[in-house]
N, C-alpha and C positions, 0 to 999 in steps of 0.2 A: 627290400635290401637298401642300405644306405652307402650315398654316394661315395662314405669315406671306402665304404668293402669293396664295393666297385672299383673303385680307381686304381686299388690296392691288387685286385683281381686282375687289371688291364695292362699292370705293372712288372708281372711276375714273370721272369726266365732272362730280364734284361741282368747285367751285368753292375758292378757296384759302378765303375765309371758311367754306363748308360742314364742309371736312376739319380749319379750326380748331375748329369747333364738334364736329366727331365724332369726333379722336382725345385725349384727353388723357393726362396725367399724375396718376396715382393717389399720395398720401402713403401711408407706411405707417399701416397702423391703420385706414383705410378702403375695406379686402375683406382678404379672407380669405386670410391668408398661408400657405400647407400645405408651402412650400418648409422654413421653419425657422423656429421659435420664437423664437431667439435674432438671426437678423437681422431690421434694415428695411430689406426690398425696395421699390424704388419703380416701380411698373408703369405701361406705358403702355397705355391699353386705345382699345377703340372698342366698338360697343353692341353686336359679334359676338366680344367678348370680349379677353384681357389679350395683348398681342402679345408683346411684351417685358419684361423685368425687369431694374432697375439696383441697383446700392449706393449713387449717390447720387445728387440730384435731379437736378445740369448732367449726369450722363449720361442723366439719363431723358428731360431737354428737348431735348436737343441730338438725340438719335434720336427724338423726334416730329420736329422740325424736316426732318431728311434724310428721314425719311421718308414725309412731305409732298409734299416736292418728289422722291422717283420716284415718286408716284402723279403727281405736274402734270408732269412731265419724263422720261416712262418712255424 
């Protein structure tokens, strides 16, 4: 099973405000980027850790966003 179903699975029954409080949007420069030195990746994590990684913020917000909504609309 992959970590993304996982997370998603760990996610389920909380509330639209809860899952805005528990998944954010990480800037570069604040964790530890191992992918590349030379990019800023922008991650989206939650407190079981970074689910996804973008190259720029409106795709890292936009996939919290949908991603939200299939934890409230699976």
């Amino acid at each position: 099973m992959s970590t993304f179903k996982t997370t998603q699975d760990n996610l389920k029954g909380l509330s639209i405000e809860e899952l805005l409080q528990e998944i954010s949007v990480m800037e570069p420069g604040l964790w530890e980027n191992n992918i590349s030195d030379e990019l800023d990746w922008w991650a989206v994590s939650s407190d079981l850790g970074i689910i996804a990684y973008f190259g720029s913020e409106v795709d890292a917000f936009r996939f919290r966003l949908d991603y939200i909504n299939r934890i409230l609309n699976p």
